[in-house]
VMD Tcl script that builds the backbone (N, CA, C; Angstrom):
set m [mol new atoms 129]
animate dup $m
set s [atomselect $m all]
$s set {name element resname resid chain x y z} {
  {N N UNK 1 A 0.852 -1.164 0.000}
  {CA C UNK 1 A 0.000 0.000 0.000}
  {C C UNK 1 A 0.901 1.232 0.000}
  {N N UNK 2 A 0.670 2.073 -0.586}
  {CA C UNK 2 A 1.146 3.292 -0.830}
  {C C UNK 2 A 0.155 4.491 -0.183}
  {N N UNK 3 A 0.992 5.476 0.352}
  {CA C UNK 3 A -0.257 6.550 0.569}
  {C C UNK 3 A 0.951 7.597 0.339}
  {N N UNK 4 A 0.514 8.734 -0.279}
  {CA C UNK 4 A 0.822 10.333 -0.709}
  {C C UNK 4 A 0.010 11.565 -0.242}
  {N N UNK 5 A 0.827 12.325 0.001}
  {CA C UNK 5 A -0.333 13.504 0.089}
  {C C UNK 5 A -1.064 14.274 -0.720}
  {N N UNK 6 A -2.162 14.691 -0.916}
  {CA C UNK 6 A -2.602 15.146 -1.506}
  {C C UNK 6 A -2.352 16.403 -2.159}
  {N N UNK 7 A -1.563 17.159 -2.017}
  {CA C UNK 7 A -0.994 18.180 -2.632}
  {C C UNK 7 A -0.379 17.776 -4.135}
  {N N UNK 8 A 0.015 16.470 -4.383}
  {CA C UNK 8 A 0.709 16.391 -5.907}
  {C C UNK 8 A -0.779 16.907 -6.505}
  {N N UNK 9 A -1.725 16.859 -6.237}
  {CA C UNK 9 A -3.081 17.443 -7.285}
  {C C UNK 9 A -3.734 18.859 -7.582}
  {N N UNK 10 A -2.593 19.146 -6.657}
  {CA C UNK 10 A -2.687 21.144 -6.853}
  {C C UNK 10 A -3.537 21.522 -5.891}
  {N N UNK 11 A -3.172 22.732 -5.199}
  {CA C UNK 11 A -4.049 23.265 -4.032}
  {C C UNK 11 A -5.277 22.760 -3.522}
  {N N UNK 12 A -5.975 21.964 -4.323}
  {CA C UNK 12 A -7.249 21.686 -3.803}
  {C C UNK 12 A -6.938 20.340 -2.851}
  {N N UNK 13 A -6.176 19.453 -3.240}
  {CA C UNK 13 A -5.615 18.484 -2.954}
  {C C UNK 13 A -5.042 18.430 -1.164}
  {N N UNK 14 A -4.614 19.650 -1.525}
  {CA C UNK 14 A -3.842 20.244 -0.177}
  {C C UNK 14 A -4.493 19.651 1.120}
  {N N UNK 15 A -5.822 18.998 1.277}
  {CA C UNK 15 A -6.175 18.891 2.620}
  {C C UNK 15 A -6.485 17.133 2.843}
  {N N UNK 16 A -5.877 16.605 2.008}
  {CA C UNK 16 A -6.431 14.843 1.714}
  {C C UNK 16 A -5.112 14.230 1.464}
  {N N UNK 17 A -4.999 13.032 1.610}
  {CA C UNK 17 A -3.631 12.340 1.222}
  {C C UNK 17 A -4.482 10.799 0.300}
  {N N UNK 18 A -3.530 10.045 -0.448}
  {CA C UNK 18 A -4.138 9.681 -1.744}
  {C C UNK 18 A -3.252 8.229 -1.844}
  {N N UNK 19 A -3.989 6.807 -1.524}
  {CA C UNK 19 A -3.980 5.765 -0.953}
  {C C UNK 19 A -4.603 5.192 -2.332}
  {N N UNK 20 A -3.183 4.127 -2.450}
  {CA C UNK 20 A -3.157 3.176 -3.760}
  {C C UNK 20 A -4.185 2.456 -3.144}
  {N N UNK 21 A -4.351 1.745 -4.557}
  {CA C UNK 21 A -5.652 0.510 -4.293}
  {C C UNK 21 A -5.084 -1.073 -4.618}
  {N N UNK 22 A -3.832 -0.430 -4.677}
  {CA C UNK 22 A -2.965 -1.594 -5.180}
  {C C UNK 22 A -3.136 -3.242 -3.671}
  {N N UNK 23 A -4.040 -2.703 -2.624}
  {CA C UNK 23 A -3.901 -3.659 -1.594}
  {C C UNK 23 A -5.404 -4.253 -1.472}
  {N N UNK 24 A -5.379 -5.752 -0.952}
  {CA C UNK 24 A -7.133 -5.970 -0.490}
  {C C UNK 24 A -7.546 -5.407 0.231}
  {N N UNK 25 A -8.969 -4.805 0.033}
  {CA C UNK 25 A -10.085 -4.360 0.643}
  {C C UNK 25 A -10.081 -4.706 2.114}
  {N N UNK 26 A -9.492 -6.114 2.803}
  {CA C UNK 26 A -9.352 -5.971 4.632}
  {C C UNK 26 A -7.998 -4.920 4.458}
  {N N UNK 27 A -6.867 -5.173 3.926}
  {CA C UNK 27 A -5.624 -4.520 3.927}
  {C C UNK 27 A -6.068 -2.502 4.349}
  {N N UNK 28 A -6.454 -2.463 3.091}
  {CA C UNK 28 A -7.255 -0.919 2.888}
  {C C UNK 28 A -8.139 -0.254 4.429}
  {N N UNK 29 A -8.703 -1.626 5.168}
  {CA C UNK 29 A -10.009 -1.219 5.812}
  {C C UNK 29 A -9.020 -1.081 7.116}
  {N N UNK 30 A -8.294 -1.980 7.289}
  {CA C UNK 30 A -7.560 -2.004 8.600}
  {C C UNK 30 A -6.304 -0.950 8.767}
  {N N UNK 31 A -6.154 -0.481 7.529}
  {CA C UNK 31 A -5.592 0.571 7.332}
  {C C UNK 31 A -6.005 2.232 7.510}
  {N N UNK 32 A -7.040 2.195 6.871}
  {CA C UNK 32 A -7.885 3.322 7.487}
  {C C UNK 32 A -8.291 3.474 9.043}
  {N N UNK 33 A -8.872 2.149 9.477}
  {CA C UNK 33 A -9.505 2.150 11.087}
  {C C UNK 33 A -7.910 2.642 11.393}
  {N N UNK 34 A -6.671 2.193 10.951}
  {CA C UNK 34 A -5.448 2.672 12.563}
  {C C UNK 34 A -5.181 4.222 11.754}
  {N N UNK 35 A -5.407 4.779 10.562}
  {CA C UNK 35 A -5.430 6.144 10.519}
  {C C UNK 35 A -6.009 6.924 11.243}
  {N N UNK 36 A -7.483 6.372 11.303}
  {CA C UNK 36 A -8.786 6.799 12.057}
  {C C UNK 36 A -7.936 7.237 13.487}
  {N N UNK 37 A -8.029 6.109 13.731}
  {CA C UNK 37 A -7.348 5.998 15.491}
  {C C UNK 37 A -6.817 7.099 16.028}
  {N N UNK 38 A -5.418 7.167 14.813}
  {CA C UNK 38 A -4.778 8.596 15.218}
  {C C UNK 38 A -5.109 9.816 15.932}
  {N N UNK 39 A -6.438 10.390 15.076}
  {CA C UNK 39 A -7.487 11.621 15.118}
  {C C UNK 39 A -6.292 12.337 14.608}
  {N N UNK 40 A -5.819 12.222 13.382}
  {CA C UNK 40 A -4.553 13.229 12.997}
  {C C UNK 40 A -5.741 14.510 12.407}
  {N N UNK 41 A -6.948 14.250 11.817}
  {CA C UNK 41 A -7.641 14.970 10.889}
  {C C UNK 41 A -9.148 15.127 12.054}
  {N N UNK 42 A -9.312 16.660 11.527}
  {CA C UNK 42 A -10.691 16.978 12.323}
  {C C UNK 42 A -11.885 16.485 11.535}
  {N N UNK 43 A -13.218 16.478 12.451}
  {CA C UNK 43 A -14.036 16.474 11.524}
  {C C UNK 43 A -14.898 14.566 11.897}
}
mol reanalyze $m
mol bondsrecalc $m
mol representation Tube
mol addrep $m
């Protein structure tokens, strides 16, 4: 799995980061829930 920030997509980008799909769907999910976890992002 790969993840980037969202800025390579030009200012709008600026507030999202941008997660290959290159992994399975548990890979992806269990990946997000320990992002989640963090609370790096409001909202």
């Amino acid at each position: 799995m790969l993840v980037a920030p969202g800025s390579g997509f030009g200012k709008v980008g600026e507030q999202f980061i941008r997660i290959s799909l290159t992994a399975s769907d548990e890979a992806l999910e269990t990946a997000l829930s320990r992002i989640a976890a963090l609370r790096l992002f409001p909202g």
